[in-house]
VMD Tcl script that builds the backbone (N, CA, C; Angstrom):
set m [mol new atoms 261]
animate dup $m
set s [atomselect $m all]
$s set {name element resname resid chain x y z} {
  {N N UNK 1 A -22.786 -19.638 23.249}
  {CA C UNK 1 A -21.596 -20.082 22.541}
  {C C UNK 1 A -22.027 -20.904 21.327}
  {N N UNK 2 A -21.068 -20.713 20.475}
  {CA C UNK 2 A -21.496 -21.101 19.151}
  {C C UNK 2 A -21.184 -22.877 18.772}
  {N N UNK 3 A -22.231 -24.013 17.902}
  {CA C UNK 3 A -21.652 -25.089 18.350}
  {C C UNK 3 A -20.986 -25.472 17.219}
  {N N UNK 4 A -20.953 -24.852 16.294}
  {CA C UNK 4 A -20.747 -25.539 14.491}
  {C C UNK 4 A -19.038 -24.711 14.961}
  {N N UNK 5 A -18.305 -25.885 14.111}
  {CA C UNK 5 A -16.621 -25.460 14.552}
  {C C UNK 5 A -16.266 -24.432 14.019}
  {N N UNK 6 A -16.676 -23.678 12.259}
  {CA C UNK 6 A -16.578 -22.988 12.126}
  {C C UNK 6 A -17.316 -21.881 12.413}
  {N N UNK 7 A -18.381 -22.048 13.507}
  {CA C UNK 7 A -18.413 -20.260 14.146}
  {C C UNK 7 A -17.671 -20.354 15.194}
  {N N UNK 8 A -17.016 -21.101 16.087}
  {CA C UNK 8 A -16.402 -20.791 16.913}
  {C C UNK 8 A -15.036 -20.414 16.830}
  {N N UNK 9 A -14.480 -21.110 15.433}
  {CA C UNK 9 A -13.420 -20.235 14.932}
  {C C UNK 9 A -13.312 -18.847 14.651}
  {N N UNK 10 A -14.405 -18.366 14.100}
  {CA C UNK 10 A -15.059 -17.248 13.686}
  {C C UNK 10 A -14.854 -16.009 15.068}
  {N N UNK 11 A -15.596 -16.576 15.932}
  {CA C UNK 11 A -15.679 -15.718 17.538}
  {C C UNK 11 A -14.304 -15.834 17.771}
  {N N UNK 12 A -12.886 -16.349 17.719}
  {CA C UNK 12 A -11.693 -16.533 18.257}
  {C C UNK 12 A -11.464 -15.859 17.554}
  {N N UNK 13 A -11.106 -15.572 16.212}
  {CA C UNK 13 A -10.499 -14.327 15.673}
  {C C UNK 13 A -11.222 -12.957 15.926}
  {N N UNK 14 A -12.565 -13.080 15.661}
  {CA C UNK 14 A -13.337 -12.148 15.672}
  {C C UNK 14 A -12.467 -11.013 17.507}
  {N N UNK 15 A -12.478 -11.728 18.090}
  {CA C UNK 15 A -12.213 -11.826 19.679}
  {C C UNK 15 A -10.426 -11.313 19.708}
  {N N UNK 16 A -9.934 -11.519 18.801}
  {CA C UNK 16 A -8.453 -11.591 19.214}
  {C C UNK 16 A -8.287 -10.291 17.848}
  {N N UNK 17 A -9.044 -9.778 16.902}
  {CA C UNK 17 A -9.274 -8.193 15.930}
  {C C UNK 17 A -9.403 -7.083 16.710}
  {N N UNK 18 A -10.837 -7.807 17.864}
  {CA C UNK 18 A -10.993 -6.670 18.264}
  {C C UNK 18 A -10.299 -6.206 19.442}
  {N N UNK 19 A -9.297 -6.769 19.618}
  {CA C UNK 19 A -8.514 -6.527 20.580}
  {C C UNK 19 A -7.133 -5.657 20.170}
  {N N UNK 20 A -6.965 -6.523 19.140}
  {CA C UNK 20 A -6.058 -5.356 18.680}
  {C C UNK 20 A -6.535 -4.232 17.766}
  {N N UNK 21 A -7.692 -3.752 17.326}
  {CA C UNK 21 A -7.694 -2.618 17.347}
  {C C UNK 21 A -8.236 -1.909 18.201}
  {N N UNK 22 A -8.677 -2.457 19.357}
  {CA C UNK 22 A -8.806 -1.662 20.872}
  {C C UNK 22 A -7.575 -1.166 21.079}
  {N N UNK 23 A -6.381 -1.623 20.850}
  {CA C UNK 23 A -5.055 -1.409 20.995}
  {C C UNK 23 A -4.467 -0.038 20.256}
  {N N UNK 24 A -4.752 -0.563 19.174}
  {CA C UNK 24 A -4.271 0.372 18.089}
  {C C UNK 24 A -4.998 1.412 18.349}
  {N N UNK 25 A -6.251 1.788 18.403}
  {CA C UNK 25 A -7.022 2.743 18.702}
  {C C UNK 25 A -6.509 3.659 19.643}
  {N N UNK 26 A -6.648 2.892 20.863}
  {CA C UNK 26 A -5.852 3.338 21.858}
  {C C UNK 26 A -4.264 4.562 22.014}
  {N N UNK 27 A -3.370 4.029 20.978}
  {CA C UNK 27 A -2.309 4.480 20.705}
  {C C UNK 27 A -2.611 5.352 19.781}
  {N N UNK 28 A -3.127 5.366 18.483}
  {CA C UNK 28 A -3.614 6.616 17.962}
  {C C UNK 28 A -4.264 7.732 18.747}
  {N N UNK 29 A -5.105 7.444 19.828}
  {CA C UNK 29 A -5.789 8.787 20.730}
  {C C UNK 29 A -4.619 9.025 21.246}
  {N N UNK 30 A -3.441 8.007 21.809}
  {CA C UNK 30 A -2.364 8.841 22.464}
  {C C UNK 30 A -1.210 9.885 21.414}
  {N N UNK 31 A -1.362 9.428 20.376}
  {CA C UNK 31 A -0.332 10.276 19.462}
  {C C UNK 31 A -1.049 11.615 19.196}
  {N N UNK 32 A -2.497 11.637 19.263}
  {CA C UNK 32 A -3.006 13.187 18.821}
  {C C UNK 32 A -3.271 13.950 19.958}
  {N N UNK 33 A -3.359 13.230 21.159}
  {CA C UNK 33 A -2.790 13.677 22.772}
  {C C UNK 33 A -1.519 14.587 22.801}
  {N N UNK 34 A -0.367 13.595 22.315}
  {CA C UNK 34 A 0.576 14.298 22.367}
  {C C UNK 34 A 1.050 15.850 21.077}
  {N N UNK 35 A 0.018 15.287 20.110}
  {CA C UNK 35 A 0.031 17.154 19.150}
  {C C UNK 35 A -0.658 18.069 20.326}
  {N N UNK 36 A -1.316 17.353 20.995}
  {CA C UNK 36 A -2.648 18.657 21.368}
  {C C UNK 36 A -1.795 19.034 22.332}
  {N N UNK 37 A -1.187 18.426 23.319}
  {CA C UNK 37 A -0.426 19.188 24.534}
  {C C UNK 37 A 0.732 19.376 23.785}
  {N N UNK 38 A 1.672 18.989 22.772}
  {CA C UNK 38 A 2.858 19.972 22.002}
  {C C UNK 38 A 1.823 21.463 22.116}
  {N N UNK 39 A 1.427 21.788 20.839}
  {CA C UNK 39 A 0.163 22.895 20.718}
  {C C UNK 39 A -0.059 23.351 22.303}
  {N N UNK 40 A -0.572 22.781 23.071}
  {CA C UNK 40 A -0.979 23.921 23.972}
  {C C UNK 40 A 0.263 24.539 24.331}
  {N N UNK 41 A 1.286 24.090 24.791}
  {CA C UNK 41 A 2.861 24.420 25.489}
  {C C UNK 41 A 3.348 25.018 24.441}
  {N N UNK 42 A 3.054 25.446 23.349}
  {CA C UNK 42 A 3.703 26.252 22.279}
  {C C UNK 42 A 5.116 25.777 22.034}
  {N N UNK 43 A 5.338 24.529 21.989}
  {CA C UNK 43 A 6.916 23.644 21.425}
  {C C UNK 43 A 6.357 23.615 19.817}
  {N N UNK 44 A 7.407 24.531 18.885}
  {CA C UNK 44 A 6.914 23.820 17.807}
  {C C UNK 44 A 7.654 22.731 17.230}
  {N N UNK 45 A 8.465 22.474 18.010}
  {CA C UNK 45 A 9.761 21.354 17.423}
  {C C UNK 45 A 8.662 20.242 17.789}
  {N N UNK 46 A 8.730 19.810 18.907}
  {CA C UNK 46 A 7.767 18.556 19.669}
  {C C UNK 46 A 6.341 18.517 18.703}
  {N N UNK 47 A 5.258 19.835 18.661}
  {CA C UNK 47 A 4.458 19.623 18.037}
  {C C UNK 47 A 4.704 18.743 16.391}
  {N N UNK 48 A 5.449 19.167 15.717}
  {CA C UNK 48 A 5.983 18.815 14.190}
  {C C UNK 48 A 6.181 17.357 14.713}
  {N N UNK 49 A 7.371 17.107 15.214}
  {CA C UNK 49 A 7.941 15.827 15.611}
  {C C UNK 49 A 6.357 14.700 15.751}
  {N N UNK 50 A 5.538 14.887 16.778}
  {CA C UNK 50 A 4.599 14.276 16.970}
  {C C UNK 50 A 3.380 14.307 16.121}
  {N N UNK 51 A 3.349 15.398 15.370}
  {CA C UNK 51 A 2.300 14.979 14.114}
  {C C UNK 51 A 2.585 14.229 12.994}
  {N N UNK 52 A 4.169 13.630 12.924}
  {CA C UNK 52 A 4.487 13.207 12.411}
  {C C UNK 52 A 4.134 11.755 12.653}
  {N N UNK 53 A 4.115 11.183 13.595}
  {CA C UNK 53 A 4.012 10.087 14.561}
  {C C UNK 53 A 2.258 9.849 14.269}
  {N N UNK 54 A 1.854 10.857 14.520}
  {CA C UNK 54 A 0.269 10.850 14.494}
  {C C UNK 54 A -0.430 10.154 13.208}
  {N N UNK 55 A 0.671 11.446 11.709}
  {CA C UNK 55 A 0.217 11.123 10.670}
  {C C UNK 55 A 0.046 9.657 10.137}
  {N N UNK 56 A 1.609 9.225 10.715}
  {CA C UNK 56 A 1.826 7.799 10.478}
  {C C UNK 56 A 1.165 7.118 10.735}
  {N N UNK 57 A 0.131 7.085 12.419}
  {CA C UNK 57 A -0.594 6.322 12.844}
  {C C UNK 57 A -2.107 6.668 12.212}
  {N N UNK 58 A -2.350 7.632 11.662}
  {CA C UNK 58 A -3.938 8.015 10.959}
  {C C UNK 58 A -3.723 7.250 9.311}
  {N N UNK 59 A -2.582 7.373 8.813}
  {CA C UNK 59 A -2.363 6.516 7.572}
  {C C UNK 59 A -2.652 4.886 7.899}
  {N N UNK 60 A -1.917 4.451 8.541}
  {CA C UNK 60 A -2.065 2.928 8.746}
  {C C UNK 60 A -3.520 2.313 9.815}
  {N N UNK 61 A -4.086 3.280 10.196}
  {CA C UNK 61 A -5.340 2.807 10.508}
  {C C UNK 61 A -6.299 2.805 9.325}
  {N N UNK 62 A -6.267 3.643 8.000}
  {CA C UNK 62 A -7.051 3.190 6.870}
  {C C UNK 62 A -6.856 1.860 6.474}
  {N N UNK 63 A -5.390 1.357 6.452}
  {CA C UNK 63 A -4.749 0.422 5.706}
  {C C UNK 63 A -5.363 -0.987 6.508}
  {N N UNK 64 A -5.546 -0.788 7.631}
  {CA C UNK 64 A -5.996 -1.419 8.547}
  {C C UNK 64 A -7.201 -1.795 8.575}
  {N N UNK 65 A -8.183 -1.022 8.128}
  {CA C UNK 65 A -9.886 -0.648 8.101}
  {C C UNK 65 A -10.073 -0.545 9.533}
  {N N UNK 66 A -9.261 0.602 10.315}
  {CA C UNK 66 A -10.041 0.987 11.687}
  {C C UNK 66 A -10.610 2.103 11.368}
  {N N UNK 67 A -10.300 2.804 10.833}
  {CA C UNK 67 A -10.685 4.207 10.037}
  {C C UNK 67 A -11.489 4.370 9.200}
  {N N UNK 68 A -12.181 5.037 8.762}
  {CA C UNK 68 A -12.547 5.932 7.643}
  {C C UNK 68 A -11.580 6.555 7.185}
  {N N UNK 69 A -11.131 6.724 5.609}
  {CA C UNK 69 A -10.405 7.701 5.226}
  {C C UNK 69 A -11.377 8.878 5.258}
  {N N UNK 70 A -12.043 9.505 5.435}
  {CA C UNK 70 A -12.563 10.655 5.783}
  {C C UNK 70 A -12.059 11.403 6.787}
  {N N UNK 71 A -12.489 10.121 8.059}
  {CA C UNK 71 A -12.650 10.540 9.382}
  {C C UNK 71 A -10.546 10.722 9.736}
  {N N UNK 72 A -9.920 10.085 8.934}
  {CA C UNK 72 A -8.185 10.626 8.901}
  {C C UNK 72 A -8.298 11.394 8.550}
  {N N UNK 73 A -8.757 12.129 7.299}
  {CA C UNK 73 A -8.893 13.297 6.584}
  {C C UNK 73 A -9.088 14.269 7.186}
  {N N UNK 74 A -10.146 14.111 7.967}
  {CA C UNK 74 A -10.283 14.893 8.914}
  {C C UNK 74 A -9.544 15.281 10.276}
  {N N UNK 75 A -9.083 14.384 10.834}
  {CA C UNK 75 A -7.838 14.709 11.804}
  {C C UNK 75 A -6.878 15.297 11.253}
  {N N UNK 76 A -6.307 14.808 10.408}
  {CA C UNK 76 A -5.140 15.419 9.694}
  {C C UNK 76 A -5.167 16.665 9.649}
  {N N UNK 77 A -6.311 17.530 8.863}
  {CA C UNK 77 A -6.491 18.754 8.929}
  {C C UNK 77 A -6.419 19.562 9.870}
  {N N UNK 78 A -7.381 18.897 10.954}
  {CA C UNK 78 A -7.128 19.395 12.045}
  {C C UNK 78 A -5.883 19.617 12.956}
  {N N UNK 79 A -4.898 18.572 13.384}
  {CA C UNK 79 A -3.622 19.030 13.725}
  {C C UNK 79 A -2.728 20.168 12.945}
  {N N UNK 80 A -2.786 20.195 11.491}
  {CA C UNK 80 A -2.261 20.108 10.891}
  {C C UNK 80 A -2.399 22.137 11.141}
  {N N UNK 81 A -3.636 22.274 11.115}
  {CA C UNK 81 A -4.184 23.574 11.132}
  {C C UNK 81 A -3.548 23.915 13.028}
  {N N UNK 82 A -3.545 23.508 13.719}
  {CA C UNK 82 A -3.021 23.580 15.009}
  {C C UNK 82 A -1.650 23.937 15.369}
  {N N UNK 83 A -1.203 23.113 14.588}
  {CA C UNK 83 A 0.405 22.916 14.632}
  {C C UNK 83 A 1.001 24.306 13.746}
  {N N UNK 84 A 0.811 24.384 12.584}
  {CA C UNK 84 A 0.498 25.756 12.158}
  {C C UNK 84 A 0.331 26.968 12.742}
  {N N UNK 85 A -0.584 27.526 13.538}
  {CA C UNK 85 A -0.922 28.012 13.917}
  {C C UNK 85 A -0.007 28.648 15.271}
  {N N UNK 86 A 0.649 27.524 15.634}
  {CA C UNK 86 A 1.915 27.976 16.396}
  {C C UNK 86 A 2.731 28.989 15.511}
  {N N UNK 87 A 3.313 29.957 16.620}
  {CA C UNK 87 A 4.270 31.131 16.281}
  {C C UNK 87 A 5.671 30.566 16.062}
}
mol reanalyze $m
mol bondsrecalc $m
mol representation Tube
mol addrep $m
């Protein structure tokens, strides 16, 4: 444990970031969960509906710095090409 006041301030936020983007993280794997099983069940209403949800959540994790804009870039495409791909 750290003894100077400002690193221990430091570890309390540091500690209470990474928690919420354990969080956030978390909920983004569940929104591209829910494209991938729309997509498998061939709903294209639900699929659309939830990539929508997804997109939202792959945008605001850049804004955030949990992301790479790449690595969104790259999801994006990917649902995007999925969801599509439905009849």
């Amino acid at each position: 444990m750290a003894n100077i006041k400002s690193s221990i301030k430091r570890n309390i936020t540091n500690e209470k970031r990474r928690e919420a983007n354990s969080s956030f993280k978390s909920s983004l794997k569940t929104a591209i969960k829910n494209v991938e099983t729309a997509v498998n069940g061939n709903n294209k209403e639900a699929a659309i509906e939830a990539l929508s949800v997804a997109f939202k959540k792959l945008d605001k994790s850049i804004s955030k710095g949990v992301h790479h804009k790449n690595y969104v870039a790259n999801q994006k495409s990917r649902l995007s090409l999925k969801v599509n791909k439905i009849n």
